[in-house]
DSSP file (Angstrom, degrees, kcal/mol; ACC not computed):
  #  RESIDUE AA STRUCTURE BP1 BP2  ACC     N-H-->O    O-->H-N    N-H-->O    O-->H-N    TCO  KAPPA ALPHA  PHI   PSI    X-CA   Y-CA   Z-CA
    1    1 A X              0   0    0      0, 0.0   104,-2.9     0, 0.0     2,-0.9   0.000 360.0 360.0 360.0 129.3   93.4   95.9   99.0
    2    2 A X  B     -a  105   0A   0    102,-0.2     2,-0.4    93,-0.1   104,-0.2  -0.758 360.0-156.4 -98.4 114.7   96.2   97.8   96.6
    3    3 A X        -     0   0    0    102,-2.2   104,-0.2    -2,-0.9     6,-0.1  -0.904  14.2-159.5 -71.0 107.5   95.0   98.8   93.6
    4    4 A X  S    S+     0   0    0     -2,-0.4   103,-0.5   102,-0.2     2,-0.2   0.868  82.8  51.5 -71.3 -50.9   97.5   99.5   90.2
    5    5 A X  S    S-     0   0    0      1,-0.1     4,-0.3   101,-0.1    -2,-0.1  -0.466  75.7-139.7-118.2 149.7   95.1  101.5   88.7
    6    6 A X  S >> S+     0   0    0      2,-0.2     4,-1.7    -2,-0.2     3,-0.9   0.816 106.7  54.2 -27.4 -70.1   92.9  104.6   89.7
    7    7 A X  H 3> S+     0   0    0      1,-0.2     4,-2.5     2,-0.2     5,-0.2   0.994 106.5  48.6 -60.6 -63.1   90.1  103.7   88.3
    8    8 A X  H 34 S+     0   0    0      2,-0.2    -1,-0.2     1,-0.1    -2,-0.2   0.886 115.0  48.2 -48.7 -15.9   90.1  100.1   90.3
    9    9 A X  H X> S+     0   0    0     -3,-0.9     3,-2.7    -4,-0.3     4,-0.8   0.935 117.4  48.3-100.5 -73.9   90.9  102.3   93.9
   10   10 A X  H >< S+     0   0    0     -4,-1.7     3,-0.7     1,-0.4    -1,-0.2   0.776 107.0  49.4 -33.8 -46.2   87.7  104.7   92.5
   11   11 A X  T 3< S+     0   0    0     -4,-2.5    -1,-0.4    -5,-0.3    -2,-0.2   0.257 116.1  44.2 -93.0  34.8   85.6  102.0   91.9
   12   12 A X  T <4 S+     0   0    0     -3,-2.7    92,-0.3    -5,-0.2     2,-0.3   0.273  87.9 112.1-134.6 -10.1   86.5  100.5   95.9
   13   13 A X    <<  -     0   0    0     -4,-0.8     3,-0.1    -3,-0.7    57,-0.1  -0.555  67.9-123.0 -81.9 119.7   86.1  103.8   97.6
   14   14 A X        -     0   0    0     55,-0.4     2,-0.5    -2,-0.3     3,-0.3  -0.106  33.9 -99.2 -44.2 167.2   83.1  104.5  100.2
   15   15 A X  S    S+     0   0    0      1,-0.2     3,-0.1    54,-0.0    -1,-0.1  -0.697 101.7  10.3 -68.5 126.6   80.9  107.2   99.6
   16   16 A X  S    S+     0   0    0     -2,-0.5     2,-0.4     1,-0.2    -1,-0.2   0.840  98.0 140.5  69.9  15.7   81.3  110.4  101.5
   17   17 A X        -     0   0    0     -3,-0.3    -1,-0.2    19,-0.1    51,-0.1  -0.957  50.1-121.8-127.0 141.3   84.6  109.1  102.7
   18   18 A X  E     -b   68   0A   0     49,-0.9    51,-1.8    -2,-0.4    52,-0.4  -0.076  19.3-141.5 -88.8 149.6   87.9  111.0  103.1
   19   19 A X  E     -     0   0A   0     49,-0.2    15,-0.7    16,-0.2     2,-0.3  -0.623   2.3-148.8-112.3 164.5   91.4  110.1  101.4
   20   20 A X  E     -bC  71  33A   0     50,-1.5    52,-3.1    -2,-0.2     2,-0.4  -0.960   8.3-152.9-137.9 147.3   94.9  110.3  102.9
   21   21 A X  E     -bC  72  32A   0     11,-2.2    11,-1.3    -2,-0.3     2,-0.4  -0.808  14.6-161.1 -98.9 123.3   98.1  111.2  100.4
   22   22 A X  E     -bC  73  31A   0     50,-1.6    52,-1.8    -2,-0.4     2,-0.5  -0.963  18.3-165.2-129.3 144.4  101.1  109.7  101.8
   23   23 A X  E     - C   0  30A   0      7,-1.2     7,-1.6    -2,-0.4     2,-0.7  -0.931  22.9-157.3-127.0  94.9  104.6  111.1  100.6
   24   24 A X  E     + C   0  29A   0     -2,-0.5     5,-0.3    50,-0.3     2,-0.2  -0.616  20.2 168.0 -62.4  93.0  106.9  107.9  102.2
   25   25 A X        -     0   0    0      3,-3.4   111,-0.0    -2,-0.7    -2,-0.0  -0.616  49.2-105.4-107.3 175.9  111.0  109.0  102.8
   26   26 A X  S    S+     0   0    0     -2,-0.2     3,-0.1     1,-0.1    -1,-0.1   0.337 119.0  33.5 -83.2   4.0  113.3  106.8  104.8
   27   27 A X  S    S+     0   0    0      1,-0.3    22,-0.7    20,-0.1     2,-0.2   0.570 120.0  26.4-115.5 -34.6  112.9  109.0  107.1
   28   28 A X  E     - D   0  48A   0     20,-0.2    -3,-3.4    -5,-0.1     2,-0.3  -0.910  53.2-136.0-148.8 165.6  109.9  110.5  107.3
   29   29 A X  E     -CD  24  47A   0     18,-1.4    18,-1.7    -5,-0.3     2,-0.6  -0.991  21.4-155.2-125.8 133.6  105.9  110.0  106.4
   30   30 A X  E     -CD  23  46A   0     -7,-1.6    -7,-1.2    -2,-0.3   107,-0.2  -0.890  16.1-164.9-117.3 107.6  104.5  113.0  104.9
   31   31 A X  E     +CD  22  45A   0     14,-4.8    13,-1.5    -2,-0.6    14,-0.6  -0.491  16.4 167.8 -92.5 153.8  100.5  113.0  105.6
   32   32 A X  E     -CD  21  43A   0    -11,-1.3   -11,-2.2    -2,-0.2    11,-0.2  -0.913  17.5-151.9-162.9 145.9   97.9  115.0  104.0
   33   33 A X  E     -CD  20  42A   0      9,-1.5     9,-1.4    -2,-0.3     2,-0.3  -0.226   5.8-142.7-105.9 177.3   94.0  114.5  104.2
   34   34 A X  E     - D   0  41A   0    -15,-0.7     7,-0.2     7,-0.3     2,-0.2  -0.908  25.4-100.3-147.2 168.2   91.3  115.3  101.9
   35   35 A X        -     0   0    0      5,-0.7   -16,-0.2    -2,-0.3     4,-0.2  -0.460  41.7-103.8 -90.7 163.1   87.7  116.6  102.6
   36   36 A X  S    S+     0   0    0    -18,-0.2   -19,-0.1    -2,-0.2    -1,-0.1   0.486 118.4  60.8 -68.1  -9.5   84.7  113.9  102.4
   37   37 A X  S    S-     0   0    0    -21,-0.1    -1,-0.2     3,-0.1   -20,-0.1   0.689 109.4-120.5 -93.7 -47.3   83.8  115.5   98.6
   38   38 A X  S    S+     0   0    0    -22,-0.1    -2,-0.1   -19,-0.0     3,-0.1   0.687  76.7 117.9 112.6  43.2   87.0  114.7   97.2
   39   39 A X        +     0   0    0      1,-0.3     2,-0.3    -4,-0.2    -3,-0.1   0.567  61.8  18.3-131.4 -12.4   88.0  117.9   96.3
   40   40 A X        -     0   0    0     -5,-0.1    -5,-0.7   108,-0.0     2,-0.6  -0.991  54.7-136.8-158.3 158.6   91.3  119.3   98.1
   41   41 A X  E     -D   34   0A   0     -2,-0.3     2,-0.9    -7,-0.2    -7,-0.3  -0.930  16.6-162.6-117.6 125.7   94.1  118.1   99.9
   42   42 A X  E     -D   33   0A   0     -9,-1.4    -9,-1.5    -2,-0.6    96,-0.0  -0.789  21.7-116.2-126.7 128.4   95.4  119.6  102.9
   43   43 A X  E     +D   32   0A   0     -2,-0.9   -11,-0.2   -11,-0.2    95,-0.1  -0.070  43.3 153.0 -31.2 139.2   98.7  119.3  104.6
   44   44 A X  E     -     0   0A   0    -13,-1.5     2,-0.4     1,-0.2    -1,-0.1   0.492  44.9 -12.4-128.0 -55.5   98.6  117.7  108.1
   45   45 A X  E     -D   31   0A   0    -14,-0.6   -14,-4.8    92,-0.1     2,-0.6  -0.980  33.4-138.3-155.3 155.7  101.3  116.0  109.3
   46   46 A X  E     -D   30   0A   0     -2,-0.4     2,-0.5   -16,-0.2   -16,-0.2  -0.892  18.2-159.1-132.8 130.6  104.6  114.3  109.3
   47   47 A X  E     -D   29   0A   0    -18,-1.7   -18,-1.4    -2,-0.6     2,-0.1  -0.605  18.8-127.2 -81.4 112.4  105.4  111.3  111.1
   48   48 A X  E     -D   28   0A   0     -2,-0.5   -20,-0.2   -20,-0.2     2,-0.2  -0.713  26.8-112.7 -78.3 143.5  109.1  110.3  111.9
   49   49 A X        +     0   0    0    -22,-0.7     2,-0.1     1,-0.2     3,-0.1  -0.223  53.3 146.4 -33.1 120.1  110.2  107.2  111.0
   50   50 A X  S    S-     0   0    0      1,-0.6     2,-0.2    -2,-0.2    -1,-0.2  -0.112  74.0 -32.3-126.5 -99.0  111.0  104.8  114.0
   51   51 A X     >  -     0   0    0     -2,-0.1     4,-1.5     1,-0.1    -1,-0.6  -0.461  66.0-103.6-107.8 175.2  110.1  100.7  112.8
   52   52 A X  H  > S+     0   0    0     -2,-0.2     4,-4.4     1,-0.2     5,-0.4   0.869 122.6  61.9 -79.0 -44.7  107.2   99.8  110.3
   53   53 A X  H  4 S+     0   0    0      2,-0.2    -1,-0.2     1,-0.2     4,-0.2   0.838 108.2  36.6 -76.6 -20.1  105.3   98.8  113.5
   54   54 A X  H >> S+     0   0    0      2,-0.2     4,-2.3     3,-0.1     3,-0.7   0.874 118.5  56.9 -45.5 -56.2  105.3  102.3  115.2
   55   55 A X  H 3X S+     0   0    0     -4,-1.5     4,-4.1     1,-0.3    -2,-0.2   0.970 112.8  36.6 -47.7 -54.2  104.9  103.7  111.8
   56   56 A X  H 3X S+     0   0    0     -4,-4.4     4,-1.1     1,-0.2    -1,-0.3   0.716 112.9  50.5 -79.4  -7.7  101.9  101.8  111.2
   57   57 A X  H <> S+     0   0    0     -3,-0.7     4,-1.6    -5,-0.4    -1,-0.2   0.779 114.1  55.2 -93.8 -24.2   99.9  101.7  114.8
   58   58 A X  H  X S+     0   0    0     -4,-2.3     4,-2.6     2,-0.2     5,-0.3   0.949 113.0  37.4 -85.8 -48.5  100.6  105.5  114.4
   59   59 A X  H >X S+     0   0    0     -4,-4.1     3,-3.9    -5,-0.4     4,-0.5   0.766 120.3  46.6 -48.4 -69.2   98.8  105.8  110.6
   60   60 A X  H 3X S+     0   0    0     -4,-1.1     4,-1.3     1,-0.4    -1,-0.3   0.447 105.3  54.4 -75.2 -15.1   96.1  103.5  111.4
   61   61 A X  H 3X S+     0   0    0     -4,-1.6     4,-2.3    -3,-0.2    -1,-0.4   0.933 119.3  44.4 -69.9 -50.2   95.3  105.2  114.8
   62   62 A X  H <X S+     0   0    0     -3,-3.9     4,-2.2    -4,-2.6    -2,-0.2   0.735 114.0  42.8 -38.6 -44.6   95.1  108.2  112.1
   63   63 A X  H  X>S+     0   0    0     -4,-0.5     5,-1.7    -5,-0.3     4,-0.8   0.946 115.0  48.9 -93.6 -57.1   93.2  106.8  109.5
   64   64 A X  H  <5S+     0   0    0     -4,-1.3    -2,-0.2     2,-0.3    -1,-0.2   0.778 111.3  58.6-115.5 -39.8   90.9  105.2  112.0
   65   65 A X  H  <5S+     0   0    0     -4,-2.3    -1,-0.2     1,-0.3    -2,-0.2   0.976 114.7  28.9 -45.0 -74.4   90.7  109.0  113.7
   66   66 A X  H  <5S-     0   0    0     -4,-2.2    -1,-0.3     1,-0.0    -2,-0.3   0.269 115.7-100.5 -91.2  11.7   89.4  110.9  110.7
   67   67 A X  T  <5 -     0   0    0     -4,-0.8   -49,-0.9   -50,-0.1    -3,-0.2   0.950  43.7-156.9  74.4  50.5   87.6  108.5  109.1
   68   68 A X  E   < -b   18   0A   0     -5,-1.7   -49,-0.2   -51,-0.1     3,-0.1  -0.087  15.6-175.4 -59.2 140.7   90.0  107.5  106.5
   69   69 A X  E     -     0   0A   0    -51,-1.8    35,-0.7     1,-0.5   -55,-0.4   0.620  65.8 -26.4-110.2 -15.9   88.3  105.8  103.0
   70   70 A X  E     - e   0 104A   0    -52,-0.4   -50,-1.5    33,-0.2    -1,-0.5  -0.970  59.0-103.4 172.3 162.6   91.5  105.0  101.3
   71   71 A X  E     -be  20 105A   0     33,-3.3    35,-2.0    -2,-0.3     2,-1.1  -0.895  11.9-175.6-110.8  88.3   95.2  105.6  100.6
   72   72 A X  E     -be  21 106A   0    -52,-3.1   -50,-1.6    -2,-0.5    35,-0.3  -0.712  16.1-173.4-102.7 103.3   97.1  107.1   97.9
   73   73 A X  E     -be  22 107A   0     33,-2.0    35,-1.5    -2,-1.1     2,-0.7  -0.623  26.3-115.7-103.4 151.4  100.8  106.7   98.4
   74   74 A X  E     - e   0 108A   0    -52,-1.8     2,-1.3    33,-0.2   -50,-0.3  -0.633  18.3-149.7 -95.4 128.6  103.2  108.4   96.2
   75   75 A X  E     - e   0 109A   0     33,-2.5     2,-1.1    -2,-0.7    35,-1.1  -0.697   6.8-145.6-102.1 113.4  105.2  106.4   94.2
   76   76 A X        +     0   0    0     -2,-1.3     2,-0.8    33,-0.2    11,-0.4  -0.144  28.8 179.6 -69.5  82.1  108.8  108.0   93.4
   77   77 A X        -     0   0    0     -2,-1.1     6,-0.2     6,-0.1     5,-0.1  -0.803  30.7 -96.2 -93.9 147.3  109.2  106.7   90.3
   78   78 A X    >   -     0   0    0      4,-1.0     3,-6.9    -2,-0.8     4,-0.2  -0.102  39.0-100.7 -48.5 138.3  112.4  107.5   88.2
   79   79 A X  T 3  S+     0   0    0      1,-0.3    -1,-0.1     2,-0.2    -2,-0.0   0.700 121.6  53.4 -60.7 -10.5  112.5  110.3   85.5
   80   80 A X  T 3  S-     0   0    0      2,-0.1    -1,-0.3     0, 0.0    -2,-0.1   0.739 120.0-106.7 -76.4 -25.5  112.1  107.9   82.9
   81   81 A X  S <  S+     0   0    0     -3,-6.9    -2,-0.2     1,-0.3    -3,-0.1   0.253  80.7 126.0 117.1 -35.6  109.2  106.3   84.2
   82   82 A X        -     0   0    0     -4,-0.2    -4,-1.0    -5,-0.1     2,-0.4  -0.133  60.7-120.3 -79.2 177.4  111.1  103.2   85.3
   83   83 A X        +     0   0    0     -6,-0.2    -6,-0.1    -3,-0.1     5,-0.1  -0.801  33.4 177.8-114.6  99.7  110.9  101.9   89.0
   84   84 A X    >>  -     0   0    0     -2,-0.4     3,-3.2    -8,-0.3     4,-1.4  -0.093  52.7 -60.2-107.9 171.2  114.1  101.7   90.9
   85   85 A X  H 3> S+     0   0    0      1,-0.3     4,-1.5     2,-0.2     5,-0.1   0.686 129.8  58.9 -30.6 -36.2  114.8  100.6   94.8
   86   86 A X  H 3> S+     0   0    0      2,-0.2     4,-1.1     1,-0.2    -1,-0.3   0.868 108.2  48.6 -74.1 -29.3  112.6  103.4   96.3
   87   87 A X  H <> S+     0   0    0     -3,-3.2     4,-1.7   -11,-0.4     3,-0.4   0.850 106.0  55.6 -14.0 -79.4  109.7  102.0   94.4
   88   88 A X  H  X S+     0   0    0     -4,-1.4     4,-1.9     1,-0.2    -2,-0.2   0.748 106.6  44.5 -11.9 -74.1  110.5   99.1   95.4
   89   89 A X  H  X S+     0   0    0     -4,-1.5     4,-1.8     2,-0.2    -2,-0.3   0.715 110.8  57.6 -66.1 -34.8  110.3  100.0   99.3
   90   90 A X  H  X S+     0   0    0     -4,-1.1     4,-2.1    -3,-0.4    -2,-0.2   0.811 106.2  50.5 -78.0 -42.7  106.8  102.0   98.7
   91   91 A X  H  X S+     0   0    0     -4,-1.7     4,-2.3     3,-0.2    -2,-0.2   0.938 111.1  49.1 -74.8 -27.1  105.3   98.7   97.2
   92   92 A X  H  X S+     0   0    0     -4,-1.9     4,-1.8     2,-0.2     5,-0.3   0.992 111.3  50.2 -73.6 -47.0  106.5   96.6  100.4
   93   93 A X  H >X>S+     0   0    0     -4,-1.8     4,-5.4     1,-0.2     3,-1.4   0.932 106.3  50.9 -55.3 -58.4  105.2   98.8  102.5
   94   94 A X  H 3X5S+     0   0    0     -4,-2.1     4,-1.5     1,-0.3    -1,-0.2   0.887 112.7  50.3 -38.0 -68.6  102.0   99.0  101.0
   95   95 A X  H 3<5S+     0   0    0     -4,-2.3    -1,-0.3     1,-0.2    -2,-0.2   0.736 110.8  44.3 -28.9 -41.0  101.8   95.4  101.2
   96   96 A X  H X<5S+     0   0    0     -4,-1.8     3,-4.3    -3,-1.4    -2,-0.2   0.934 111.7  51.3 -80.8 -47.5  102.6   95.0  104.5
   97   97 A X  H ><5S+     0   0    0     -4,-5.4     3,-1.0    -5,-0.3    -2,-0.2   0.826 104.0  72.0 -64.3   1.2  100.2   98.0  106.0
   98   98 A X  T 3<<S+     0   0    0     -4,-1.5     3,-0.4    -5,-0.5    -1,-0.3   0.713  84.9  55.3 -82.7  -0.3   97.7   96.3  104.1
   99   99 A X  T <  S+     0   0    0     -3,-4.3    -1,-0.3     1,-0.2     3,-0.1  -0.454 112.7  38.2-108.5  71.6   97.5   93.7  106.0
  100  100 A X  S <  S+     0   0    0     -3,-1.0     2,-0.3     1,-0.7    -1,-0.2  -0.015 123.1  40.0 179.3  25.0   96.6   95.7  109.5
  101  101 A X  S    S-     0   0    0     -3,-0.4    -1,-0.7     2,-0.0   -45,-0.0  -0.794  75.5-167.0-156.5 156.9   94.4   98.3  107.9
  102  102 A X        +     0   0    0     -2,-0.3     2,-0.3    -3,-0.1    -4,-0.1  -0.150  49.9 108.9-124.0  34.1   91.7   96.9  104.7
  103  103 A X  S    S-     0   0    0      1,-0.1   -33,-0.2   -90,-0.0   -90,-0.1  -0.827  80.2 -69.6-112.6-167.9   90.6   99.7  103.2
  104  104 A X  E     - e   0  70A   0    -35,-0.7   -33,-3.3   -92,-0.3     2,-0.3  -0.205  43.9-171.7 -77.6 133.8   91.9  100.7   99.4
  105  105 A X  E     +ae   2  71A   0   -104,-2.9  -102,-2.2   -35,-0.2     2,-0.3  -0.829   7.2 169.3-124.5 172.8   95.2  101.7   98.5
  106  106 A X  E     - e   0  72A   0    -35,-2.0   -33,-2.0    -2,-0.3     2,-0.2  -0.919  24.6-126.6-173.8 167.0   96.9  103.2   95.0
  107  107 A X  E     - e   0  73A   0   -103,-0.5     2,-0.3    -2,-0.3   -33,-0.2  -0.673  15.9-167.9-131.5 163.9   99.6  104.5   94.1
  108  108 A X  E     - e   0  74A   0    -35,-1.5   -33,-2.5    -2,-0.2     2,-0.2  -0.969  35.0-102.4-161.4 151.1  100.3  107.6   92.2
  109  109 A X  E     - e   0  75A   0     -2,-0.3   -33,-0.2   -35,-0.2   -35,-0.1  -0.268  30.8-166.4 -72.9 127.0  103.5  108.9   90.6
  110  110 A X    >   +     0   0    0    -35,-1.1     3,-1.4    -2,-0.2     4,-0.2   0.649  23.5 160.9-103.0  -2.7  104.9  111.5   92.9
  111  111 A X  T 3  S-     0   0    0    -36,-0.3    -2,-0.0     1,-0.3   -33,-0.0   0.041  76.0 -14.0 -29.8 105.4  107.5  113.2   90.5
  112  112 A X  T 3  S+     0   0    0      3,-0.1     4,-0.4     4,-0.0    -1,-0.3   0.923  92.3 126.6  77.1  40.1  108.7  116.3   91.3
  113  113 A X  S <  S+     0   0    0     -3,-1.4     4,-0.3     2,-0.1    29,-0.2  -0.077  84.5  48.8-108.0  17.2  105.7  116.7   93.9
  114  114 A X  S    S+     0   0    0     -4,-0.2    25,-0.1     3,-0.1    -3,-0.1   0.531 111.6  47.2-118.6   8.4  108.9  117.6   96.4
  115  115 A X  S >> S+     0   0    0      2,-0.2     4,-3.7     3,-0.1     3,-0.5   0.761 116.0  46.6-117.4 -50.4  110.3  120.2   93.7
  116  116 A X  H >> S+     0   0    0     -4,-0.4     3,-1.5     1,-0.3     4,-0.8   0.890 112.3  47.7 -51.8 -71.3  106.8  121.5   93.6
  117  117 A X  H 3> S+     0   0    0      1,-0.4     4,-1.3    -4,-0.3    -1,-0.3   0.597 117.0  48.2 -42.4 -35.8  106.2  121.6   97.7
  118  118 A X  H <> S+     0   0    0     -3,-0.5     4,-2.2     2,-0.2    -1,-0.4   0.874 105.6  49.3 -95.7 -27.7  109.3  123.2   97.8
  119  119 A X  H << S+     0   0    0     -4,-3.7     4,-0.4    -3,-1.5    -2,-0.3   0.783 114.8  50.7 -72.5 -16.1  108.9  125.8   95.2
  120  120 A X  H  X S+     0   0    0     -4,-0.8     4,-1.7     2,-0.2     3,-0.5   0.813 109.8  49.7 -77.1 -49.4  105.4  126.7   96.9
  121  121 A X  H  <>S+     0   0    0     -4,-1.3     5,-1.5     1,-0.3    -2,-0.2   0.893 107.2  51.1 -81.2 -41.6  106.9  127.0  100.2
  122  122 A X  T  <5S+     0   0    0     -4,-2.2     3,-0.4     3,-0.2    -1,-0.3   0.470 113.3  49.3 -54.8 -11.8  109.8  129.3   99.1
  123  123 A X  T  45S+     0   0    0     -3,-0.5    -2,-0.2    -4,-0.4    -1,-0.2   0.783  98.3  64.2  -5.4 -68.5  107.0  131.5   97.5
  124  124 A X  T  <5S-     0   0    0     -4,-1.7    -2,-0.2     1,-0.1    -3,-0.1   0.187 118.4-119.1 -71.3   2.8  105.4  131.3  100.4
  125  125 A X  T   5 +     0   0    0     -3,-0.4    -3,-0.2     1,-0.2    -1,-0.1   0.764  59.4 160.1  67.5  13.1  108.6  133.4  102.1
  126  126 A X      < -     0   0    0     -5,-1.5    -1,-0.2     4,-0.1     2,-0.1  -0.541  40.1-115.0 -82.4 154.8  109.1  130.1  104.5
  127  127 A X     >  -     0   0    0      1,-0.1     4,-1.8    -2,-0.1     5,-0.1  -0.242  17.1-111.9-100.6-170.3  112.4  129.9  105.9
  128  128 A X  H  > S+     0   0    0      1,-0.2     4,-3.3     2,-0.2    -1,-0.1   0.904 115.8  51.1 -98.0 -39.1  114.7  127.3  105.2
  129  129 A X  H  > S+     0   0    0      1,-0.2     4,-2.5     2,-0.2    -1,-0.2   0.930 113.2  46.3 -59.3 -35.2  114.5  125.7  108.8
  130  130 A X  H  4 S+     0   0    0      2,-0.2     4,-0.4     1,-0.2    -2,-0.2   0.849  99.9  69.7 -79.4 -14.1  110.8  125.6  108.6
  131  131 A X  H >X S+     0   0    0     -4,-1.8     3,-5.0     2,-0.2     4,-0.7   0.999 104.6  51.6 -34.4 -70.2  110.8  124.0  104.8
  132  132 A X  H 3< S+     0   0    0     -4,-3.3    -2,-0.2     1,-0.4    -1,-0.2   0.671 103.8  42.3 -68.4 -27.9  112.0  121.4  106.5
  133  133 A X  T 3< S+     0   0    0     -4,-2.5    -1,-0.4     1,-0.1    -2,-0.2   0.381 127.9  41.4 -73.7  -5.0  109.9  120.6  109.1
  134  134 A X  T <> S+     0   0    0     -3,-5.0     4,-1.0    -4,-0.4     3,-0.3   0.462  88.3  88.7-119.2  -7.3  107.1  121.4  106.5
  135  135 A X  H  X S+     0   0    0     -4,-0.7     4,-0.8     1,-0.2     5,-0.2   0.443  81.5  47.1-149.7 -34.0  108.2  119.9  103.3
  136  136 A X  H  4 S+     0   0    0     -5,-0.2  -113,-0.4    -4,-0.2    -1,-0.2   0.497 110.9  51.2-115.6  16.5  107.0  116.3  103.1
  137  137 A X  H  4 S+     0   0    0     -3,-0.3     4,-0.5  -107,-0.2    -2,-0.2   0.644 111.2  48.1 -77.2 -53.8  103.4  117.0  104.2
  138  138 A X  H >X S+     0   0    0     -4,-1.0     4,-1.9     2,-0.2     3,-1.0   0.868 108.7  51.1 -56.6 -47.9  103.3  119.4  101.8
  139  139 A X  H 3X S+     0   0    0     -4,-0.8     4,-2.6     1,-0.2     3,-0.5   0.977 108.9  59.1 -52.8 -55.4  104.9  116.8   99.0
  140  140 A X  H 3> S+     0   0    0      1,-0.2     4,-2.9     2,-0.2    -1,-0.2   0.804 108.0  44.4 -57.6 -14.3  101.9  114.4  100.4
  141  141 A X  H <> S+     0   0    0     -3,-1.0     4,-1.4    -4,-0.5    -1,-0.2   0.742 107.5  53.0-110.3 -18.1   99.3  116.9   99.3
  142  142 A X  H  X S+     0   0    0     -4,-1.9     4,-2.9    -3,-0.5    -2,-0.2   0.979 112.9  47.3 -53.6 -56.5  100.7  117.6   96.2
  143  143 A X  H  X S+     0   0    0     -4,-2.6     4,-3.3     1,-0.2    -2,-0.2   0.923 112.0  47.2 -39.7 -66.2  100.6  113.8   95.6
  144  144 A X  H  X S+     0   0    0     -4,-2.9     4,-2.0     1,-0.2    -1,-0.2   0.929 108.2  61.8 -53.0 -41.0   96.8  113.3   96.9
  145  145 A X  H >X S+     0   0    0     -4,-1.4     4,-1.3     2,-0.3     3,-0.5   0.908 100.5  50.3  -4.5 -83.8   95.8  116.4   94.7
  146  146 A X  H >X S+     0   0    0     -4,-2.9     4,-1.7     1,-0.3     3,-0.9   0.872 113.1  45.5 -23.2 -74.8   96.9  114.7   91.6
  147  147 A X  H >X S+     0   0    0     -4,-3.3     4,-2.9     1,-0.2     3,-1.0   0.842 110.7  55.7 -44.1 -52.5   94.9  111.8   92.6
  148  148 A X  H <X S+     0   0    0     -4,-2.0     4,-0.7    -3,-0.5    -1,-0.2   0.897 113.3  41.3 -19.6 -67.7   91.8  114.1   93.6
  149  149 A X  H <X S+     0   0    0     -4,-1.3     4,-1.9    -3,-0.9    -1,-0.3   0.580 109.1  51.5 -83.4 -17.8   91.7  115.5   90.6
  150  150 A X  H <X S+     0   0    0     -4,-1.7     4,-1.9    -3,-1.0    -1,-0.3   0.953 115.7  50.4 -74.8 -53.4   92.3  112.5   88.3
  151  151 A X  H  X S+     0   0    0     -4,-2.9     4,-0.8     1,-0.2    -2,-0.2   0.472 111.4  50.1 -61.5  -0.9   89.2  110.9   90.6
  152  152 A X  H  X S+     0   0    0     -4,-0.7     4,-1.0    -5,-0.3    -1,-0.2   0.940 107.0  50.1-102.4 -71.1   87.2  113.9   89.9
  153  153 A X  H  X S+     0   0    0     -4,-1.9     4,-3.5     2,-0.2    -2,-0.2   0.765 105.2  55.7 -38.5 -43.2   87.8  113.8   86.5
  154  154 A X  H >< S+     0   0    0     -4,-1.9     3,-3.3     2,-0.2    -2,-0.2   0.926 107.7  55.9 -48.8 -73.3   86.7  109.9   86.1
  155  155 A X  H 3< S+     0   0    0     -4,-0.8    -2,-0.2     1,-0.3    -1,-0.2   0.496 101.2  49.4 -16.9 -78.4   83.6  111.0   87.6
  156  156 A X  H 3<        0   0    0     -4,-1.0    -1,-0.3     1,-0.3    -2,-0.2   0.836 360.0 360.0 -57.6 -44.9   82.8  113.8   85.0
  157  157 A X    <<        0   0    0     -4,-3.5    -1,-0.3    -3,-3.3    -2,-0.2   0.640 360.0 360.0 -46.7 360.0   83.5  110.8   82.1
């Protein structure tokens, strides 16, 4: 089921069960996992793009793998706020993988979680080629973060 809100995906979440961040391009799916407390995100993987149905037997084999509880995909919303065409494409997807995998999805505003991922990885003395092979895994974990830390925070309220 996709969830608008944070709080509705929180209150839909297993116990004791592990998140995945996904950072969506047209190109690529930028995966990133979380621990079974709900406390860090860690990079994992990025999936090329082929068709929606590769794409998706490859998450849900993933999800199904680690013991997935739920889904936060980042949604690229526009500097304004507003939601333009990429938006767009992040809510069909979500709609369609929701019907071949049922557990909770949400969205979470991904701005500048690829400015971030990249200023971390140039820090980090990585070289340009390997940015790039690194770079939207890293975006996904920025993304799930957020969300961590916003679900961490409900808790504490």
């Amino acid at each position: 089921m996709i969830h608008e809100n944070i709080t509705d995906f929180a209150a839909a979440l297993s116990p004791m069960a592990a998140l995945a961040g996904l950072d969506l391009g047209t190109k690529t799916i930028g995966v990133a996992l979380s621990d079974r407390m709900l406390t860090v995100a860690t990079p994992t993987e990025t999936i090329k793009r082929k068709k929606f149905t590769a794409d998706a037997e490859r998450l849900v084999a993933l999800l199904k793998d680690r013991e997935i509880g739920g889904i936060v995909l980042g949604l690229p919303r526009n500097m304004d706020g507003s939601e333009g065409p990429r938006c767009q494409s992040t809510r069909a997807f979500a709609r369609n993988f929701s019907r071949l995998w049922d557990g909770p999805i949400t969205y979470w505003d991904e701005r500048l979680s690829t400015v971030a991922a990249e200023r971390a990885l140039l820090e980090a003395d990585t070289s340009r080629a390997k940015r790039a092979e690194l770079i939207d895994h890293v975006a996904a974990s920025y993304i799930l973060q957020g969300a961590l830390d916003r679900l961490r925070h409900l808790k504490g309220a």
